[in-house]
C-alpha positions as CSV (number, residue, x, y, z in Angstrom):
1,X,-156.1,44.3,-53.9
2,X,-156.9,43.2,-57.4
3,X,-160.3,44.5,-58.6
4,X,-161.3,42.6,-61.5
5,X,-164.1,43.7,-63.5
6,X,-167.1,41.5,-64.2
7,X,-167.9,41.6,-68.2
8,X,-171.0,40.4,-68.8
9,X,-170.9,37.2,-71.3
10,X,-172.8,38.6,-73.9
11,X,-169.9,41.5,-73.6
12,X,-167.2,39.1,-73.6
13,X,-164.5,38.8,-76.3
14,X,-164.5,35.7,-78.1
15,X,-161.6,34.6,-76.9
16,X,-162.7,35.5,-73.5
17,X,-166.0,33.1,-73.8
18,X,-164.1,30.2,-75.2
19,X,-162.0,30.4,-71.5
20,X,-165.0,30.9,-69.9
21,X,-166.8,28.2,-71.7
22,X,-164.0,25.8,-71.7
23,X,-163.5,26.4,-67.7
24,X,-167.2,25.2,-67.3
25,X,-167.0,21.9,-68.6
26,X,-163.7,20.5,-67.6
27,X,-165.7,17.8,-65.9
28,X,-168.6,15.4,-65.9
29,X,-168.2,14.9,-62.0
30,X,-167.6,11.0,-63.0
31,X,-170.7,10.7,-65.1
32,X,-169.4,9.0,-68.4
33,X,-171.0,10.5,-70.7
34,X,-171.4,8.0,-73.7
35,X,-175.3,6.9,-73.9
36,X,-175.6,2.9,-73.4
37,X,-178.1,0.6,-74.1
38,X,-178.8,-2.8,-73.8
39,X,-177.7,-5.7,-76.5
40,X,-180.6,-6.7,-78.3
41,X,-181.4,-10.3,-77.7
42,X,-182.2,-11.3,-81.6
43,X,-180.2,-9.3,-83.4
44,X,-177.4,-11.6,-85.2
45,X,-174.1,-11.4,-83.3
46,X,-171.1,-12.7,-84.8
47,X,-168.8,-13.3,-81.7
48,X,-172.2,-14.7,-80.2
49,X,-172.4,-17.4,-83.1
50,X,-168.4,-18.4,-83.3
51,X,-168.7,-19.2,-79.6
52,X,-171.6,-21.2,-80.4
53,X,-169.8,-23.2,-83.0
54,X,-166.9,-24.0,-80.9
55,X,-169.4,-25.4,-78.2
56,X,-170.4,-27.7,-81.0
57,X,-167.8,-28.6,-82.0
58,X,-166.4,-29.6,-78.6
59,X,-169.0,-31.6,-78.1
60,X,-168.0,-35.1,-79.4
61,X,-171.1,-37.8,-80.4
62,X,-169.9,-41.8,-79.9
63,X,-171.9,-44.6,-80.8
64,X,-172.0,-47.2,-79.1
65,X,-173.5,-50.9,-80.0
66,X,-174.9,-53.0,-77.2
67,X,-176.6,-55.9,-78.8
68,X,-179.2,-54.8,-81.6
69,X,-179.3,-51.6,-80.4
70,X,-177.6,-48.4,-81.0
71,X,-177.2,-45.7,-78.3
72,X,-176.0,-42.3,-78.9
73,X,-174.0,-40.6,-76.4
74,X,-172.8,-37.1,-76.3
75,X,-169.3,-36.6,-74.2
76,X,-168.2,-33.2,-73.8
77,X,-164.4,-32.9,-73.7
């Protein structure tokens, strides 16, 4: 039978505490702990404005003349 002795932590070497310390958060239990928010909805977004400008620019305006009048239509490619 082993008997261990129970130090308390204030008692502890420093090396001892680190162990003990280090044994005690090993794991968040699957909590990730990184703090999230959400994206704010007016701040400028660069990635958010380039894929803007490439739905632009896909967009392709025609005119078209019937008669004496012009019509403008948008075709999306």
């Amino acid at each position: 039978m082993s008997n261990k002795v129970i130090v308390p932590y204030e008692k502890m070497s420093k090396k001892a505490k680190r162990e003990h310390d280090l044994r005690k958060r090993r794991d968040w239990g699957g909590l990730n702990p990184v703090t999230r928010k959400p994206e704010n909805p007016r701040a400028y977004n660069r990635s958010r404005e380039k894929a803007r400008s490439i739905d632009e620019r896909s967009k392709r305006r025609v005119f078209v003349r019937l008669g004496s009048v012009s019509v403008l239509e948008e075709i999306i490619l």
